[in-house]
N, C-alpha and C positions, 0 to 999 in steps of 0.2 A: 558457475551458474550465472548466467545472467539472467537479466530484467523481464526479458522476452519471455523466459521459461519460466519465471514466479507467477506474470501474468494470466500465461496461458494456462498452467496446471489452476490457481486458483478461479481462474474463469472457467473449465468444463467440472471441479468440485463444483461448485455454484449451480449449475446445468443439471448435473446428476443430481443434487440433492432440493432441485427447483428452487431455490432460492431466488425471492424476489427481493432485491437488495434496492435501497435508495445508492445514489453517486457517492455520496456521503459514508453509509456504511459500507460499500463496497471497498472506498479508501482504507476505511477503518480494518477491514481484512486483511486488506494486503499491507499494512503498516505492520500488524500481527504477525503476519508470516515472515518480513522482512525482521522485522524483530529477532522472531527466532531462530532464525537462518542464523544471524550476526553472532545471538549467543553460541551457538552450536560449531562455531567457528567456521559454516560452511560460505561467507563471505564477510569481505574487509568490511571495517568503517566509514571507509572511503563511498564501496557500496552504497551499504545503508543510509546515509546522509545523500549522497545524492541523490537516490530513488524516493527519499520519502520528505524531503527539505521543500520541494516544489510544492506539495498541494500545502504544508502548512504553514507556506509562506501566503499563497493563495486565500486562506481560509483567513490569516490575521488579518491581511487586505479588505475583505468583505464584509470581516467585523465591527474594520474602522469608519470602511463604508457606511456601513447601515446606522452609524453613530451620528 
């Protein structure tokens, strides 16, 4: 599975179920779903940390920012 296709199936759920998500929660979705991919063992560690390390490396940045 890659990235492409986590993004894309939880982007048209979204669509179908009209979900109006902030950027914010939308992350928080696909960090869910990456999540449970990983337990389910349908992708590595390796995956998971790199798909999801970016935005909350992002998000500490911002925090320290606004400090």
């Amino acid at each position: 599975m890659t990235k492409t296709q986590v993004m894309r199936i939880v982007r048209e759920t979204a669509t179908q179920k009209k979900a109006n998500l902030s950027r914010e929660e939308k992350q928080a979705v696909f960090n869910n779903v990456v999540d449970g991919l990983y337990r389910e063992g349908r992708i590595s560690r390796k995956q998971m940390t790199s798909w999801t390390h970016a935005f909350w490396t992002q998000q500490q940045q911002l925090i320290q920012f606004r400090l």
